[in-house]
TIGUZA-770640 format. One record per atom (N, C-alpha, C): residue in three letters; chain; atom name; x, y, z. Coordinates in Angstrom, 3 decimals, always signed. Example, Ala and Ser with C-alpha at 12.3 -4.5 7.8 and 13.67 -1.06 7.14 Angstrom:
<pt r="ALA" c="A" a="N" x="+13.190" y="-5.690" z="+7.800"/>
<pt r="ALA" c="A" a="CA" x="+12.300" y="-4.500" z="+7.800"/>
<pt r="ALA" c="A" a="C" x="+13.200" y="-3.300" z="+7.800"/>
<pt r="SER" c="A" a="N" x="+12.850" y="-2.250" z="+7.080"/>
<pt r="SER" c="A" a="CA" x="+13.670" y="-1.060" z="+7.140"/>
<pt r="SER" c="A" a="C" x="+12.900" y="+0.030" z="+7.870"/>
//
This chain:
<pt r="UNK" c="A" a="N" x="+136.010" y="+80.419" z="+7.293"/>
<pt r="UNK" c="A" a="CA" x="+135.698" y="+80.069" z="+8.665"/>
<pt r="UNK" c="A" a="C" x="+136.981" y="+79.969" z="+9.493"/>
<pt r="UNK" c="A" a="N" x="+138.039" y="+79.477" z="+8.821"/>
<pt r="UNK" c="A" a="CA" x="+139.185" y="+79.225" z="+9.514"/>
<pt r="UNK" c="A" a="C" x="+140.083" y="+80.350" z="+9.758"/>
<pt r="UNK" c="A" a="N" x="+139.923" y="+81.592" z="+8.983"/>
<pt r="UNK" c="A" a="CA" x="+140.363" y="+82.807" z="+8.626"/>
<pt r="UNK" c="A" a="C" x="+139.805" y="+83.488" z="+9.888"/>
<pt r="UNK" c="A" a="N" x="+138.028" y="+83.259" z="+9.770"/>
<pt r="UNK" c="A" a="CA" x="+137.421" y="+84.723" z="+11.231"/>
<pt r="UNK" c="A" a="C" x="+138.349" y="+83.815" z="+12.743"/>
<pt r="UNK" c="A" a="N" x="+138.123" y="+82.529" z="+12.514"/>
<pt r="UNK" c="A" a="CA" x="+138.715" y="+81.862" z="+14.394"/>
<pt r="UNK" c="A" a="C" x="+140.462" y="+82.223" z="+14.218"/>
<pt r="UNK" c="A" a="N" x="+141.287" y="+82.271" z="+12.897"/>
<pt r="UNK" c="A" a="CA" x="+142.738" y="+83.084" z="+13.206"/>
<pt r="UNK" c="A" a="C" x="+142.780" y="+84.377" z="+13.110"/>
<pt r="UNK" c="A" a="N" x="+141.435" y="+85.201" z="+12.707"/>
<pt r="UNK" c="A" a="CA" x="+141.573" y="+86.512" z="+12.699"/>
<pt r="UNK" c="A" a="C" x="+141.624" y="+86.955" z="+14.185"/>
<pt r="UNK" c="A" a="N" x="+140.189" y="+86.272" z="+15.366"/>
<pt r="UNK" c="A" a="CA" x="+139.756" y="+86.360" z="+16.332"/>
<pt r="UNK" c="A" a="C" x="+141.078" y="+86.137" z="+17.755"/>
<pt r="UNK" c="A" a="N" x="+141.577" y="+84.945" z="+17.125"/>
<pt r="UNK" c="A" a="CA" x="+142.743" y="+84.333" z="+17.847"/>
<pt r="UNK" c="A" a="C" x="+143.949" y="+85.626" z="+17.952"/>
<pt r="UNK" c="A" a="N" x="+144.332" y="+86.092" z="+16.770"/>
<pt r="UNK" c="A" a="CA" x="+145.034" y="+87.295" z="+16.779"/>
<pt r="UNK" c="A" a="C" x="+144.786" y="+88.324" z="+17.594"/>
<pt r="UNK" c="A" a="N" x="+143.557" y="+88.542" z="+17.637"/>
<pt r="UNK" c="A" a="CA" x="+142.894" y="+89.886" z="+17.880"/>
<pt r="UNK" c="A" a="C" x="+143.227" y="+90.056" z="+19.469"/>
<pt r="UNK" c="A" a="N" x="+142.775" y="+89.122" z="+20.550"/>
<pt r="UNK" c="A" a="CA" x="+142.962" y="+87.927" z="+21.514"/>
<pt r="UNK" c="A" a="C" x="+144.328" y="+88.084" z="+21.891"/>
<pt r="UNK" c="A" a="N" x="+145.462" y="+87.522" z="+20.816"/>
<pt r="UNK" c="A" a="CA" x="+146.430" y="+87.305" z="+21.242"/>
<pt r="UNK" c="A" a="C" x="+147.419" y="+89.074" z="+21.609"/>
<pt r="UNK" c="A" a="N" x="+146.745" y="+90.038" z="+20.953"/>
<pt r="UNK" c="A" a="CA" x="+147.249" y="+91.156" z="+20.716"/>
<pt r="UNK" c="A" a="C" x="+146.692" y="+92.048" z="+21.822"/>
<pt r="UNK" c="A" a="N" x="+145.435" y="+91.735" z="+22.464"/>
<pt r="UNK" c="A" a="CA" x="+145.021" y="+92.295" z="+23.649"/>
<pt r="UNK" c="A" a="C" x="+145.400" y="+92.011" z="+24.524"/>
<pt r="UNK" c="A" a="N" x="+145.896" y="+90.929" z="+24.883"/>
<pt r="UNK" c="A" a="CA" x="+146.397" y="+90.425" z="+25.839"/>
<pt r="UNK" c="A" a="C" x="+147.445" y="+90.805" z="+26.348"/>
<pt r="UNK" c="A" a="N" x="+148.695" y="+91.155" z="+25.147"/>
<pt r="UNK" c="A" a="CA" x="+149.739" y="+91.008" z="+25.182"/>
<pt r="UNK" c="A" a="C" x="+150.002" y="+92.730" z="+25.458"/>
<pt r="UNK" c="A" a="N" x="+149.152" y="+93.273" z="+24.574"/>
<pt r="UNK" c="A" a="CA" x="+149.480" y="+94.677" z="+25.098"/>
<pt r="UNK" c="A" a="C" x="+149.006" y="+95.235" z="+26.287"/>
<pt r="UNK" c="A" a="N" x="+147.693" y="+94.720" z="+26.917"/>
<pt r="UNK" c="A" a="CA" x="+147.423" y="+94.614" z="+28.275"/>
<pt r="UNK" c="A" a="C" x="+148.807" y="+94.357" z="+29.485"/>
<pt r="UNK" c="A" a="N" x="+149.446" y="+93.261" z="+29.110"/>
<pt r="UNK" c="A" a="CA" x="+150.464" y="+93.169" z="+29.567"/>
<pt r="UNK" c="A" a="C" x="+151.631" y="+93.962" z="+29.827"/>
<pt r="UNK" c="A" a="N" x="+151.833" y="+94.460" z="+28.686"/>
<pt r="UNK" c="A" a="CA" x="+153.046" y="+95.434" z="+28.274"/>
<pt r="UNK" c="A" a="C" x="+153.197" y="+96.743" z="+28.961"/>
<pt r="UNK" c="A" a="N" x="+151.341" y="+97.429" z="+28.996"/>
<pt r="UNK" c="A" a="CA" x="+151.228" y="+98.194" z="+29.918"/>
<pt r="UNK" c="A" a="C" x="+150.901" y="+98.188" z="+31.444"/>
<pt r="UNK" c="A" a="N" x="+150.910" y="+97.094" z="+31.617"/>
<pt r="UNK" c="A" a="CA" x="+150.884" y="+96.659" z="+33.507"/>
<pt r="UNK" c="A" a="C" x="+152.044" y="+96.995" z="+33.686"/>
<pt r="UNK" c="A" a="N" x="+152.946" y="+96.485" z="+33.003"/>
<pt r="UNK" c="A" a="CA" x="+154.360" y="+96.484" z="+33.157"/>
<pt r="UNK" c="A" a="C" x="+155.005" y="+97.458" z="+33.068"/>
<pt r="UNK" c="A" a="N" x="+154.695" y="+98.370" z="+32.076"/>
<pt r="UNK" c="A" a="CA" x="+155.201" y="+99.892" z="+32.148"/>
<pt r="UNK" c="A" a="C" x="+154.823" y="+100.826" z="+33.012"/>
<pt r="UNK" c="A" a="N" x="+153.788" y="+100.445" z="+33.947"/>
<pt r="UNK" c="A" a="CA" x="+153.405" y="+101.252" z="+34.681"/>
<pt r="UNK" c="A" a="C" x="+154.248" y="+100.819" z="+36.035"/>
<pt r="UNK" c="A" a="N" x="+154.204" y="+99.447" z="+36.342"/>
<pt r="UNK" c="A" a="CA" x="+155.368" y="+99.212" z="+37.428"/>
<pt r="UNK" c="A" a="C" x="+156.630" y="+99.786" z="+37.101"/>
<pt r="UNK" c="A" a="N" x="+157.428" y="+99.769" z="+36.167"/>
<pt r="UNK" c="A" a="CA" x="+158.145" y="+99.916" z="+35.715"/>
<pt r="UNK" c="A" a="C" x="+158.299" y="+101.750" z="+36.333"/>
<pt r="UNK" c="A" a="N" x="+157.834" y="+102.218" z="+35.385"/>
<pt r="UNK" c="A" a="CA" x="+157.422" y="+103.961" z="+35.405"/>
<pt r="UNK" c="A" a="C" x="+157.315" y="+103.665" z="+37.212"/>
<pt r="UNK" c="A" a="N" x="+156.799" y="+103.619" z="+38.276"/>
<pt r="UNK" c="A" a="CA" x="+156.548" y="+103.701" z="+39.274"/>
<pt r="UNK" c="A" a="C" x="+157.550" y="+103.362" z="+40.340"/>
<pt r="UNK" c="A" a="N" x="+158.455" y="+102.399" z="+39.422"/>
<pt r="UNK" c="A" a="CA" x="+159.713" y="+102.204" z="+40.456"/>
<pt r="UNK" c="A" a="C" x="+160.798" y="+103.448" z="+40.244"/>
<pt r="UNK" c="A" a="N" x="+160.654" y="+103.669" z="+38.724"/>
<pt r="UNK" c="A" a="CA" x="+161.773" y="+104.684" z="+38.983"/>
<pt r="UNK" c="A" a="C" x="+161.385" y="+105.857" z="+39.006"/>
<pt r="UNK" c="A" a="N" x="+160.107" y="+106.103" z="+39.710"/>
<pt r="UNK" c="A" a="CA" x="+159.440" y="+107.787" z="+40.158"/>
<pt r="UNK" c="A" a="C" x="+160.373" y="+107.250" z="+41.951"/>
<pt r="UNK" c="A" a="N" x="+159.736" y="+106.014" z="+42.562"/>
<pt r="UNK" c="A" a="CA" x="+160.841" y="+106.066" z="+43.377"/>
<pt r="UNK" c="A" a="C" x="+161.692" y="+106.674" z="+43.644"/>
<pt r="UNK" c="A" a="N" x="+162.808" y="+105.300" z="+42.897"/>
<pt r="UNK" c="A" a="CA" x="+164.220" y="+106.047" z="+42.658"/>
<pt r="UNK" c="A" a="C" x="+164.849" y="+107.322" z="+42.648"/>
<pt r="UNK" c="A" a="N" x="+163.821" y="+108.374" z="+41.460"/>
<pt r="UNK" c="A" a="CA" x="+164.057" y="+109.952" z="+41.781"/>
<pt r="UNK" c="A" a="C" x="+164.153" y="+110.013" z="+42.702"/>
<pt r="UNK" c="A" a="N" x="+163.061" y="+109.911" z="+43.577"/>
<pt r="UNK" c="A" a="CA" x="+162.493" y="+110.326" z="+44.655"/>
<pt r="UNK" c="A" a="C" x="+163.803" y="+110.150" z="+45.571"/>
<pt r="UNK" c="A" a="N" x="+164.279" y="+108.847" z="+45.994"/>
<pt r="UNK" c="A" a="CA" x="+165.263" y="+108.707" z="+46.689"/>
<pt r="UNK" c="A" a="C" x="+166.643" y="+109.345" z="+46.486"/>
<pt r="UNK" c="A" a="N" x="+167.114" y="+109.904" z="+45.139"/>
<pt r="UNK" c="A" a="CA" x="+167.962" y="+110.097" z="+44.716"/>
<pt r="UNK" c="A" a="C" x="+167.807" y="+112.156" z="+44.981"/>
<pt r="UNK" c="A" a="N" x="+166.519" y="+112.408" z="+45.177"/>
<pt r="UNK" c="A" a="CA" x="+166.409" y="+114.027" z="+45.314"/>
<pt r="UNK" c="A" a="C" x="+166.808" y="+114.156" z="+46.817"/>
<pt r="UNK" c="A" a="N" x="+166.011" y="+113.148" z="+47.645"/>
<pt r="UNK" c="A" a="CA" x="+166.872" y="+113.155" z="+48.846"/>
<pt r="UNK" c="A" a="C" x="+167.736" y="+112.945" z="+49.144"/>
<pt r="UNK" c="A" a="N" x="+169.074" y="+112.079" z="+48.299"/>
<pt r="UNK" c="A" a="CA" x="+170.035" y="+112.218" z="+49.499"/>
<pt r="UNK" c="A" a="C" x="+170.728" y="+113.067" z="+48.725"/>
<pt r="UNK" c="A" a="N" x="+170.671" y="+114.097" z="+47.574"/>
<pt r="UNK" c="A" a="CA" x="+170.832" y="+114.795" z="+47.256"/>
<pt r="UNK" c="A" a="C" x="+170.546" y="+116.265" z="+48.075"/>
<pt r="UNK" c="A" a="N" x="+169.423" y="+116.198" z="+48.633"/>
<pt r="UNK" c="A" a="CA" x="+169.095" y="+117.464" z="+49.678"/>
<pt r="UNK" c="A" a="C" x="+170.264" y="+117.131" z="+50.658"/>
<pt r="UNK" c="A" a="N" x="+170.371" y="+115.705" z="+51.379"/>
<pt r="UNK" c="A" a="CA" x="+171.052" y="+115.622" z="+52.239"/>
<pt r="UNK" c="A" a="C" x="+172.569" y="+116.025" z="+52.514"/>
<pt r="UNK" c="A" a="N" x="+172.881" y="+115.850" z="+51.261"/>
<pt r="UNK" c="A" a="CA" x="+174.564" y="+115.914" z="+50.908"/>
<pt r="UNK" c="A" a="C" x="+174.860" y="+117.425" z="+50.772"/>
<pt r="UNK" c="A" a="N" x="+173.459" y="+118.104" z="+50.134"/>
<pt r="UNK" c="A" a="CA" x="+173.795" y="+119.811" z="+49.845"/>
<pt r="UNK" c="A" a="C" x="+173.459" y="+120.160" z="+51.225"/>
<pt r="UNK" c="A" a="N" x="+172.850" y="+119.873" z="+52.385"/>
<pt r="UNK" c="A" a="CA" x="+172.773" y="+120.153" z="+53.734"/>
<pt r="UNK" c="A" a="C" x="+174.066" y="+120.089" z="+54.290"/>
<pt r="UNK" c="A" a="N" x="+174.712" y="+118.855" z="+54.085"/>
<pt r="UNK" c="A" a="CA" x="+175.448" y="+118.702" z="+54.906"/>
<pt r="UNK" c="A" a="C" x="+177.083" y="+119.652" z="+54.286"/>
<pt r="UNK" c="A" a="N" x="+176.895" y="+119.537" z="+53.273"/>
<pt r="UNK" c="A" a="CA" x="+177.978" y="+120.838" z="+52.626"/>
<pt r="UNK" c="A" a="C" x="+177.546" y="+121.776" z="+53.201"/>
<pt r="UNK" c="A" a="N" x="+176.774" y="+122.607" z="+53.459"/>
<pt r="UNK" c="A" a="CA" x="+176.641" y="+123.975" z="+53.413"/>
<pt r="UNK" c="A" a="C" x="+176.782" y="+124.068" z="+55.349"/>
<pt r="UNK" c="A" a="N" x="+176.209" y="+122.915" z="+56.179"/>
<pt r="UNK" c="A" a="CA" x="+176.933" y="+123.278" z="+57.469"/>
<pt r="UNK" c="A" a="C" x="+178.744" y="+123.134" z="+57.368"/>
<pt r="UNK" c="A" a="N" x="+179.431" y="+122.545" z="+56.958"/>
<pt r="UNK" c="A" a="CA" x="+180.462" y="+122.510" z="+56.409"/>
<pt r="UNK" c="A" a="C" x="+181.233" y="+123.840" z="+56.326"/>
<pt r="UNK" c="A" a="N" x="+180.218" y="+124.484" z="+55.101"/>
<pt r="UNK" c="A" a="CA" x="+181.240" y="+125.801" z="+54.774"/>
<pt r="UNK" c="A" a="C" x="+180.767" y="+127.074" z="+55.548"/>
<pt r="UNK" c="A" a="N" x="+179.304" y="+127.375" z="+56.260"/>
<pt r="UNK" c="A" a="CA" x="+178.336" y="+128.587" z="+57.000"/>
<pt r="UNK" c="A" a="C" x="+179.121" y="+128.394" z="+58.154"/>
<pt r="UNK" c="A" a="N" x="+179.415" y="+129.569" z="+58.661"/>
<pt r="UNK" c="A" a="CA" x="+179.789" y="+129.689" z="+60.091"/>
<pt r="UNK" c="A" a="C" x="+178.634" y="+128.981" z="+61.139"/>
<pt r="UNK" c="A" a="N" x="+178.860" y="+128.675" z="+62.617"/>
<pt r="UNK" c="A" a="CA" x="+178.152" y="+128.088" z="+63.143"/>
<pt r="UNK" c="A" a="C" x="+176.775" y="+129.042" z="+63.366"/>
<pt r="UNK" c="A" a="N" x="+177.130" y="+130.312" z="+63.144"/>
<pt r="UNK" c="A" a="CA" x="+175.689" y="+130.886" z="+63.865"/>
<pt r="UNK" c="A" a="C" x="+174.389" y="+131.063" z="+62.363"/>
<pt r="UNK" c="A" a="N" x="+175.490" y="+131.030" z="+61.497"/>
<pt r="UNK" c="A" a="CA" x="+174.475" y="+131.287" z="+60.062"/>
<pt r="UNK" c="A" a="C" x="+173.865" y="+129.745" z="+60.180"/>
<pt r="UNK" c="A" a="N" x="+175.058" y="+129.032" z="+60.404"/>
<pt r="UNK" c="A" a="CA" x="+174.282" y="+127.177" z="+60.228"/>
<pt r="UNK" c="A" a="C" x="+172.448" y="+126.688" z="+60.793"/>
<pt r="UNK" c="A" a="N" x="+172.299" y="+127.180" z="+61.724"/>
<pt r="UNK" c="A" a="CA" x="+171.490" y="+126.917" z="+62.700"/>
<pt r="UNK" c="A" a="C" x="+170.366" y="+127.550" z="+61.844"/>
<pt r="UNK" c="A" a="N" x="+170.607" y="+128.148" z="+61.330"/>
<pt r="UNK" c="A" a="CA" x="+169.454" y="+129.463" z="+60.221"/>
<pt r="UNK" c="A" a="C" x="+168.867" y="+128.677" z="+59.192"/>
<pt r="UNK" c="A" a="N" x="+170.318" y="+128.128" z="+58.494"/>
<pt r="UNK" c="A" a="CA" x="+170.073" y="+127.607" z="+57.469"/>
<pt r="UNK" c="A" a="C" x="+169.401" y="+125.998" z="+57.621"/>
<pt r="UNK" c="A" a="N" x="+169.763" y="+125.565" z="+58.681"/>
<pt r="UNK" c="A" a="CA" x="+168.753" y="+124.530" z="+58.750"/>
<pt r="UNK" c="A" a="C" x="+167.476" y="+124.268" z="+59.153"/>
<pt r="UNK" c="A" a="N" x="+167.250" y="+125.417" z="+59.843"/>
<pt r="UNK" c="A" a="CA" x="+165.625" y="+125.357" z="+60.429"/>
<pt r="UNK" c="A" a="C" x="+165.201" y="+125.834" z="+58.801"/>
<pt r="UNK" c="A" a="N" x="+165.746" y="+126.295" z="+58.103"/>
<pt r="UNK" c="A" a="CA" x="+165.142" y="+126.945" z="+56.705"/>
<pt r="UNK" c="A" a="C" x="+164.978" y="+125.575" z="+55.835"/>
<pt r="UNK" c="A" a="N" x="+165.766" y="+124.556" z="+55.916"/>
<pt r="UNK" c="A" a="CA" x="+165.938" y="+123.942" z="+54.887"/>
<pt r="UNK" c="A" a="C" x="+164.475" y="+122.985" z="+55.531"/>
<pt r="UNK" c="A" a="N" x="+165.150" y="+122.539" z="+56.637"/>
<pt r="UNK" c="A" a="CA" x="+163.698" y="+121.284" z="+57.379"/>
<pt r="UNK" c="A" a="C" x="+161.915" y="+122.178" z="+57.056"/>
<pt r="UNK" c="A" a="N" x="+162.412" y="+123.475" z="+57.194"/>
<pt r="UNK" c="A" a="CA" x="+161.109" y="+123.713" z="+56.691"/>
<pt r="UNK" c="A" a="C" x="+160.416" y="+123.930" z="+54.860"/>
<pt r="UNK" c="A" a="N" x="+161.028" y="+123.786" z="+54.450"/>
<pt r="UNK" c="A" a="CA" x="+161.013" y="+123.999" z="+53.020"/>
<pt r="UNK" c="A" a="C" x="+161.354" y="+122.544" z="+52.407"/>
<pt r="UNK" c="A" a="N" x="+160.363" y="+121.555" z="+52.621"/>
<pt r="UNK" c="A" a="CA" x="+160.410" y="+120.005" z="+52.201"/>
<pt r="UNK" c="A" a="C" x="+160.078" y="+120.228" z="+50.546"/>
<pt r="UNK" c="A" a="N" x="+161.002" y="+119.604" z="+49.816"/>
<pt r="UNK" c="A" a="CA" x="+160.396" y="+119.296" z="+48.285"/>
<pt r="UNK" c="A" a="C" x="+159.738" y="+118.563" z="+47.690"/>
<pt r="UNK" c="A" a="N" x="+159.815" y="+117.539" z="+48.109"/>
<pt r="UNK" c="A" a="CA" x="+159.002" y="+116.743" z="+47.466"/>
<pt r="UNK" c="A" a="C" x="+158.084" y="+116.250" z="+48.632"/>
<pt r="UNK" c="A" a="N" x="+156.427" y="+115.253" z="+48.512"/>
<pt r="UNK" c="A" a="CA" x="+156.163" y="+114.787" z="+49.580"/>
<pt r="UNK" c="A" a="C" x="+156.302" y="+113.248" z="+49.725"/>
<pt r="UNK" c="A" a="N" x="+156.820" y="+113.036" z="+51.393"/>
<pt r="UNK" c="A" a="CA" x="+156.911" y="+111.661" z="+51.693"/>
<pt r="UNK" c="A" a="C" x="+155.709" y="+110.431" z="+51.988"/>
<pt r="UNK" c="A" a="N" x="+154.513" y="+110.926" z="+51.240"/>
<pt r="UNK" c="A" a="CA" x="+153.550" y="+110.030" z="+51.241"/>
<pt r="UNK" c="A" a="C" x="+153.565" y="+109.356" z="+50.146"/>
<pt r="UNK" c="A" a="N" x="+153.941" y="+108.010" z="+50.790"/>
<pt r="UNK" c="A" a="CA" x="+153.669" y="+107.010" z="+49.253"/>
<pt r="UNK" c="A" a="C" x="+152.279" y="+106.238" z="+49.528"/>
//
């Protein structure tokens, strides 16, 4: 009798806990889809801003209406 209420108690204590574990991994997982996220942009930003840098001014103007139109990832969170 005392065996099924520590078997039960276990059982209980192990659902719980892994319930937990995966709430948490999913916040977890979700902050750093973020992060990418933020990190692809200012990555676009920095290769933008190099390439007006090195393109003459009349190629520049080309290359940026090209880039603003060609978004990679989307900004709906």
């Amino acid at each position: 009798m005392f065996s099924s209420y520590l078997y039960e108690a276990a059982l209980i204590y192990g659902l719980v806990f892994t319930s937990v574990g995966f709430v948490l991994g999913m916040f977890y997982n979700n902050r750093k889809v973020f992060q990418l996220e933020d990190k692809v942009q200012r990555l676009k930003r920095t290769v933008r801003h190099l390439q007006r840098k090195v393109e003459p001014p009349a190629a520049a103007s080309r290359s940026v209406q090209r880039a603003r139109s060609s978004a990679g990832l989307s900004s709906v969170r």
